[in-house]
BAMARLUM-479331 format. One record per residue: residue number from 0; residue in three letters; x, y, z of N, C-alpha, C in turn. Coordinates in Angstrom, 1 decimal, decimal comma. Each point is the difference from the previous one (the first is absolute). Example, Ala and Ser with C-alpha at 12.3 -4.5 7.8 and 13.67 -1.06 7.14 Angstrom:
<sites>
(0; 'ala'; (13,2; -5,7; 7,8); (-0,9; 1,2; 0,0); (0,9; 1,2; 0,0))
(1; 'ser'; (-0,4; 1,1; -0,7); (0,9; 1,1; 0,0); (-0,8; 1,1; 0,8))
</sites>
This chain:
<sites>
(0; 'unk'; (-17,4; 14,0; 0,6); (0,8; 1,1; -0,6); (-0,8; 0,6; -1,1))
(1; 'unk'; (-0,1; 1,0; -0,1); (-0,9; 1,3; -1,1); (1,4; 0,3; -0,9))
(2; 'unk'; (-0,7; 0,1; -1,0); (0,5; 0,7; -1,2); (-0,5; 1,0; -0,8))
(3; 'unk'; (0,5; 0,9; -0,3); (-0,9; 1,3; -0,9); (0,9; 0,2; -0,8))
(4; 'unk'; (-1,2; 0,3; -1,2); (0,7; 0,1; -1,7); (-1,6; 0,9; -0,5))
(5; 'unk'; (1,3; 1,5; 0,0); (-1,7; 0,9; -0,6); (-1,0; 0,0; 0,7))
(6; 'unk'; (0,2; 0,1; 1,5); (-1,4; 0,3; 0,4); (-0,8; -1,3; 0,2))
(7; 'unk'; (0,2; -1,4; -0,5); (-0,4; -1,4; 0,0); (0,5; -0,4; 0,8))
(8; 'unk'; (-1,0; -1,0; 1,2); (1,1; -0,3; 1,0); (-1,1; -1,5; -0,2))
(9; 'unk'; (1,5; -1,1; 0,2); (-0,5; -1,5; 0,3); (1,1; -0,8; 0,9))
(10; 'unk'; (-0,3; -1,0; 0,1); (0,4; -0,3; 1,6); (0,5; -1,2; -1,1))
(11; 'unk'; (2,0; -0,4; 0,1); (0,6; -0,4; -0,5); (-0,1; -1,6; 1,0))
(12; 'unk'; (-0,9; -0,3; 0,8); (0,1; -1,0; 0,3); (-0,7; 0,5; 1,5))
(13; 'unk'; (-1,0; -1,1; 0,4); (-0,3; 0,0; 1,4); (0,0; -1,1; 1,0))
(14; 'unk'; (0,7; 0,8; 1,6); (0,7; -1,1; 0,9); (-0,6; -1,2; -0,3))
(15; 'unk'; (0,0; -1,4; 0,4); (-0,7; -1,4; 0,1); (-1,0; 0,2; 1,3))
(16; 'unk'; (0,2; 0,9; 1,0); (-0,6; 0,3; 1,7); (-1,3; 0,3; -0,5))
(17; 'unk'; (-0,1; 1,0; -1,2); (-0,5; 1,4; -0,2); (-1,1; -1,3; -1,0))
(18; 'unk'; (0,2; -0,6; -1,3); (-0,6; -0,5; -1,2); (-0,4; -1,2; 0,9))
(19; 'unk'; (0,4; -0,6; 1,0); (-0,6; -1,1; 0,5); (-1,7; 0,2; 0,8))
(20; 'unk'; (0,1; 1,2; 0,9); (-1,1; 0,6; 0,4); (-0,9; 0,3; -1,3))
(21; 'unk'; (0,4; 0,1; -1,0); (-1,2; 0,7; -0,9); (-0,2; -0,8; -0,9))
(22; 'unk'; (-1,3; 0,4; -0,6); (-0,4; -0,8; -1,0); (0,4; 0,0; -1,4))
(23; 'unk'; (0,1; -0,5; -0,5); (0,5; -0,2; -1,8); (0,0; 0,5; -0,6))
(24; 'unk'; (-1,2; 0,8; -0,5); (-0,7; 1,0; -0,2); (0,8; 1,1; 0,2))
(25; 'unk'; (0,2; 0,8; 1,3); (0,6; 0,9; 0,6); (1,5; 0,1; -0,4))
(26; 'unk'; (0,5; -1,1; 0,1); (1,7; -0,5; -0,5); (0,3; 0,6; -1,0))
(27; 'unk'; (-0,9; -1,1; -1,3); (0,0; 0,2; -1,3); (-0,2; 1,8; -0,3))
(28; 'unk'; (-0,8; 0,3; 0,6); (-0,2; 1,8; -0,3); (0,8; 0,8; 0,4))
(29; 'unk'; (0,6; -0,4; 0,8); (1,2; 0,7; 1,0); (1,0; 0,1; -1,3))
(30; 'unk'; (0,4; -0,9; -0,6); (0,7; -0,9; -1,0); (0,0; 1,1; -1,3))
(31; 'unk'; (-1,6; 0,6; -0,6); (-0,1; 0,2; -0,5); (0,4; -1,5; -1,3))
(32; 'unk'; (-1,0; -1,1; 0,4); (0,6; -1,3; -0,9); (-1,4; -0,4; 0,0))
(33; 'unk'; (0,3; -1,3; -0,6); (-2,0; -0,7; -0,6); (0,8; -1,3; 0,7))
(34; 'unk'; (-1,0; -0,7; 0,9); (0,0; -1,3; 0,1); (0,3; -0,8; -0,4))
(35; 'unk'; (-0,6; -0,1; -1,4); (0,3; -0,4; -0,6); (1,2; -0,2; -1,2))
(36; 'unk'; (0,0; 1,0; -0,9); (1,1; 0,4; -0,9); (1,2; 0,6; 0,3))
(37; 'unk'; (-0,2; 0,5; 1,8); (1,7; 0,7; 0,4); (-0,6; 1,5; -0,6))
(38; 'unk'; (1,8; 0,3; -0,2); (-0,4; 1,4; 0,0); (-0,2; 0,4; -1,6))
(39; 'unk'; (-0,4; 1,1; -0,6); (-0,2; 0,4; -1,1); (1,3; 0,6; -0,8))
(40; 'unk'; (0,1; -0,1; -1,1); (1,2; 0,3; -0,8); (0,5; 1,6; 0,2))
(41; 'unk'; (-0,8; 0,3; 0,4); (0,5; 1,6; -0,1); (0,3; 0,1; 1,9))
(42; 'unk'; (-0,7; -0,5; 0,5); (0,3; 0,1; 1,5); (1,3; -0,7; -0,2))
(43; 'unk'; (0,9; -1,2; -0,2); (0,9; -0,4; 0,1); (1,2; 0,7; -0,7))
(44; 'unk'; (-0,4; 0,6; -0,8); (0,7; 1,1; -1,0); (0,4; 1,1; 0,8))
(45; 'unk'; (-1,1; 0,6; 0,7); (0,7; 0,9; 1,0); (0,7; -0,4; 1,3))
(46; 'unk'; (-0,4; -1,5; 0,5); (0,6; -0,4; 1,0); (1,6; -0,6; -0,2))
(47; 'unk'; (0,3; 0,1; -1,0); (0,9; -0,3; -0,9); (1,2; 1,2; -0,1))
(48; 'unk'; (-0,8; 1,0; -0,4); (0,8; 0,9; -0,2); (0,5; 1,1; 1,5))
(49; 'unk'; (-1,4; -0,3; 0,7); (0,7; 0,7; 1,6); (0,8; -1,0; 0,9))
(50; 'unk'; (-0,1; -1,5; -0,3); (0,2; -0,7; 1,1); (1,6; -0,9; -0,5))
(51; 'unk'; (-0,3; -0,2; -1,4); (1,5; -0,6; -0,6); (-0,8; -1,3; -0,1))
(52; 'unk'; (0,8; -1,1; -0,6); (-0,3; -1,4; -0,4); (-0,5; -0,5; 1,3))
(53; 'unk'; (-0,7; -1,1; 0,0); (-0,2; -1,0; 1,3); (1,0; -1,1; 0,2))
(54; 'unk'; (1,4; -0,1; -0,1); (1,0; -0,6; 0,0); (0,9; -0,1; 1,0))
(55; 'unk'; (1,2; -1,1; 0,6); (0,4; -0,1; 0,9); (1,5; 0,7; -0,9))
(56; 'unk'; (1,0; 0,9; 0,6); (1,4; -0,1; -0,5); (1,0; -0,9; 0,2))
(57; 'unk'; (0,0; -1,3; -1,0); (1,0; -0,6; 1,0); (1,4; 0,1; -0,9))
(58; 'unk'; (0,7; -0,3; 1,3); (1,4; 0,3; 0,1); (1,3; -0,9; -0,4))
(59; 'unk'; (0,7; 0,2; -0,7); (1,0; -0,5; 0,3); (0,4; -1,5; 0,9))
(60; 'unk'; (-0,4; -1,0; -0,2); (0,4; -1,3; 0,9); (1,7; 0,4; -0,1))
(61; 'unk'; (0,5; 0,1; 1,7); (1,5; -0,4; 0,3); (0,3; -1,3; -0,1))
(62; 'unk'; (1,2; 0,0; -0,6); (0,6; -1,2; -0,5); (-0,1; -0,8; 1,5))
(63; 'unk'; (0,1; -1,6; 0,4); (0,2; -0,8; 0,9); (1,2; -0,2; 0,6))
(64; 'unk'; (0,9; 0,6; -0,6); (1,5; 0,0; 0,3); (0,1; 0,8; 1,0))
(65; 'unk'; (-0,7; 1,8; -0,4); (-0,1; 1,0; 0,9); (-0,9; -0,4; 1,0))
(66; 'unk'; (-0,9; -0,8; -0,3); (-0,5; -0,1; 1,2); (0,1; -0,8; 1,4))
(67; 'unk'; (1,0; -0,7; -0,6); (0,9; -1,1; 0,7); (1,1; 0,8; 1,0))
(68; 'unk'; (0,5; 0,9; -0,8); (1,0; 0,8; 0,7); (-0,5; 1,1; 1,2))
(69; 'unk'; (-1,3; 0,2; -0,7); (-0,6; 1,2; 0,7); (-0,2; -0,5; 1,7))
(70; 'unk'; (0,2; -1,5; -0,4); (-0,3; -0,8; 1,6); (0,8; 0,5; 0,8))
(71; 'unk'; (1,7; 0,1; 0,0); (0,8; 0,2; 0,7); (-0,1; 1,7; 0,7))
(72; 'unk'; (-0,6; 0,6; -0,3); (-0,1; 1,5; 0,3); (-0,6; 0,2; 1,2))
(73; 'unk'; (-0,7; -1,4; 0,6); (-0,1; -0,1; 1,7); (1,0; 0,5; 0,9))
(74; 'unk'; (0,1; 1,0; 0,8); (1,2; 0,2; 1,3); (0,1; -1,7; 0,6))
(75; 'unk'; (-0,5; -0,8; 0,0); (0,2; -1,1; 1,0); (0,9; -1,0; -0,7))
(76; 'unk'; (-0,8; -0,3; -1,6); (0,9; -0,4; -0,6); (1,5; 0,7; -0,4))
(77; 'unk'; (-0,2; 1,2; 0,2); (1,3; 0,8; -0,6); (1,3; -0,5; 1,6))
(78; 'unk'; (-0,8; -0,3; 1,6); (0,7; 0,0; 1,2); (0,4; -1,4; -1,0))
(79; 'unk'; (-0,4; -0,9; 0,0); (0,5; -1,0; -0,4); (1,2; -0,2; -0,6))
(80; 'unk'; (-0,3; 0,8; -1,4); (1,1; -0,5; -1,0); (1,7; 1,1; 0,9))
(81; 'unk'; (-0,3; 1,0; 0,7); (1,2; 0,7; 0,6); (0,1; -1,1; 1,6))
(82; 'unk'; (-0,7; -0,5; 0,4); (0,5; -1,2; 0,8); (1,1; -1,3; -0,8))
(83; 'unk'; (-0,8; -0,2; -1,0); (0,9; -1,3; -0,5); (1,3; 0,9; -0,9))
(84; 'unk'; (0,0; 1,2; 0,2); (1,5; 1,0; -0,8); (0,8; -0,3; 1,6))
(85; 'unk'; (-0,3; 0,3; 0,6); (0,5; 0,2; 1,3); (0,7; -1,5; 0,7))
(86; 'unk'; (-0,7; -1,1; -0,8); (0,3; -1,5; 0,5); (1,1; 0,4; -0,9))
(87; 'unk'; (-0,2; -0,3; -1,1); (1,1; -0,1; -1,0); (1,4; 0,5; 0,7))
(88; 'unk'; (-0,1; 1,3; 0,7); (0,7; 0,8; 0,0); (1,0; -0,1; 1,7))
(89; 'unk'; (-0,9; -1,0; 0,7); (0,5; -0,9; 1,0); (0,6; -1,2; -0,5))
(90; 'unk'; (-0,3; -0,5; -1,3); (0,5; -1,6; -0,2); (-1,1; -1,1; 0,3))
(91; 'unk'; (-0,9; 0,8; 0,7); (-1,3; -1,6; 0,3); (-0,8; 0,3; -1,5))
(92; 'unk'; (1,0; -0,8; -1,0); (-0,8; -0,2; -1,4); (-1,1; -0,8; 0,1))
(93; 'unk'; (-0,1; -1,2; 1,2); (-1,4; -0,6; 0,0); (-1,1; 0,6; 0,2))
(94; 'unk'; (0,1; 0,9; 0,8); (-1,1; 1,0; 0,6); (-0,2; 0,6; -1,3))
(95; 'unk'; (0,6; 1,1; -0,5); (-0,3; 0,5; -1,3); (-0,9; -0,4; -1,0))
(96; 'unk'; (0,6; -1,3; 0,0); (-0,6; -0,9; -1,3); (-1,3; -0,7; 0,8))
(97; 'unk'; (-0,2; -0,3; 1,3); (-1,4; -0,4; 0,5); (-0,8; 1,7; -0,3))
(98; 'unk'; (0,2; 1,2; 0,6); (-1,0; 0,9; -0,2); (0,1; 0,8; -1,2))
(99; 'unk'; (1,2; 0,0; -1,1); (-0,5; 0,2; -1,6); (-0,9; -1,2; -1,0))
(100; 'unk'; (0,0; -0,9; 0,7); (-1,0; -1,1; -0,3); (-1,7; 0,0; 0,9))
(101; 'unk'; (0,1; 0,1; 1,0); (-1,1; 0,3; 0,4); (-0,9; 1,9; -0,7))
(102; 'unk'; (0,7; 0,6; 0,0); (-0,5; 1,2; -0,4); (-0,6; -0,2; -1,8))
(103; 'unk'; (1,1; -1,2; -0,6); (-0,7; 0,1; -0,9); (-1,0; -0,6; -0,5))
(104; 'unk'; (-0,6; -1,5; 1,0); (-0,9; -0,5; 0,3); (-1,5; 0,9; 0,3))
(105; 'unk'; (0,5; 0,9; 1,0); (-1,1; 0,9; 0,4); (-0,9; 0,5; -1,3))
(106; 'unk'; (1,5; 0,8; -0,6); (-0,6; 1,3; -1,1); (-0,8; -1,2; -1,1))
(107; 'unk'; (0,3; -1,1; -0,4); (-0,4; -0,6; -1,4); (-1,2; -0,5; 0,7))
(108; 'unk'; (-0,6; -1,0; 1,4); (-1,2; 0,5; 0,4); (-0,7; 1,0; 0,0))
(109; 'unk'; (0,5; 1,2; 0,3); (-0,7; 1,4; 0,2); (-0,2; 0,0; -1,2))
(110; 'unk'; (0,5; -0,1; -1,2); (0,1; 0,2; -1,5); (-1,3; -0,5; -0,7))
(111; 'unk'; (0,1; -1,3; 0,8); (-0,9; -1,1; -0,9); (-1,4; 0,5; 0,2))
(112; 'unk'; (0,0; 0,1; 1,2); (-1,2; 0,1; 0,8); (-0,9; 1,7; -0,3))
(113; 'unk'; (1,0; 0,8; -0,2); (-0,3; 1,1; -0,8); (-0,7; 0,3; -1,3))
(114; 'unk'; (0,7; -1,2; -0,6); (-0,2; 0,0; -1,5); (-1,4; -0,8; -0,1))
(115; 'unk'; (-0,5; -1,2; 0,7); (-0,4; -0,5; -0,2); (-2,0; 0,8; 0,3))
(116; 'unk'; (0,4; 1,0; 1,5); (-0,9; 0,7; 0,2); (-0,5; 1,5; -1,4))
(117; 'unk'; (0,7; 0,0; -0,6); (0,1; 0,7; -1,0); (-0,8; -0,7; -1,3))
(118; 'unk'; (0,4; -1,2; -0,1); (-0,7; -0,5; -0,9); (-1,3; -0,2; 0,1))
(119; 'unk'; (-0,1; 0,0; 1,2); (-2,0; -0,8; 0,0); (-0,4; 1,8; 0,7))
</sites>
């Protein structure tokens, strides 16, 4: 990706496809940077000022509660929990209470295992 500020054009970063074929040399100039020292205070000053901070935005962490809940928002688990409305609503309370217990088994797996991929 190219950037232009005044007529100055420098390449805000080049592919890995593109910098692996070439030599270091070539990179670094592309770069407009030193090998050694990186780039110079005034080049970073303008790359700064066209490009914004070198920083990630991060966001807001949702609470674990919401995220717990956000489990049930599955259609499969949603057939479930209107299956065990429907036991209830025949009188086979064991059934009910076998698949509002299994559903909730599911989601706090799904949960865990979510959470846990998040962490690492």
């Amino acid at each position: 990706r190219v950037r232009r500020k005044k007529s100055q054009m420098w390449k805000s970063h080049i592919p890995s496809s593109e910098a692996s074929l070439s030599s270091i040399n070539d990179v670094v100039g592309a770069l407009k940077a030193s090998a050694h020292d990186g780039l110079g205070i005034d080049e970073a000053k303008k790359r700064l000022l066209v490009a914004g901070p070198n920083e990630f935005k991060i966001s807001k962490e949702e609470p674990l509660w919401r995220k717990y809940l956000g489990q049930f928002k599955d259609p499969m688990i949603f057939l479930l929990f209107v299956s065990a409305i429907v036991s209830i609503a025949m009188g086979q309370y064991d059934d009910a209470i076998s698949i509002s217990l299994a559903v909730v088994i599911v989601v706090t797996v799904a949960f865990v295992q979510e959470y846990r991929s998040e962490r690492s």
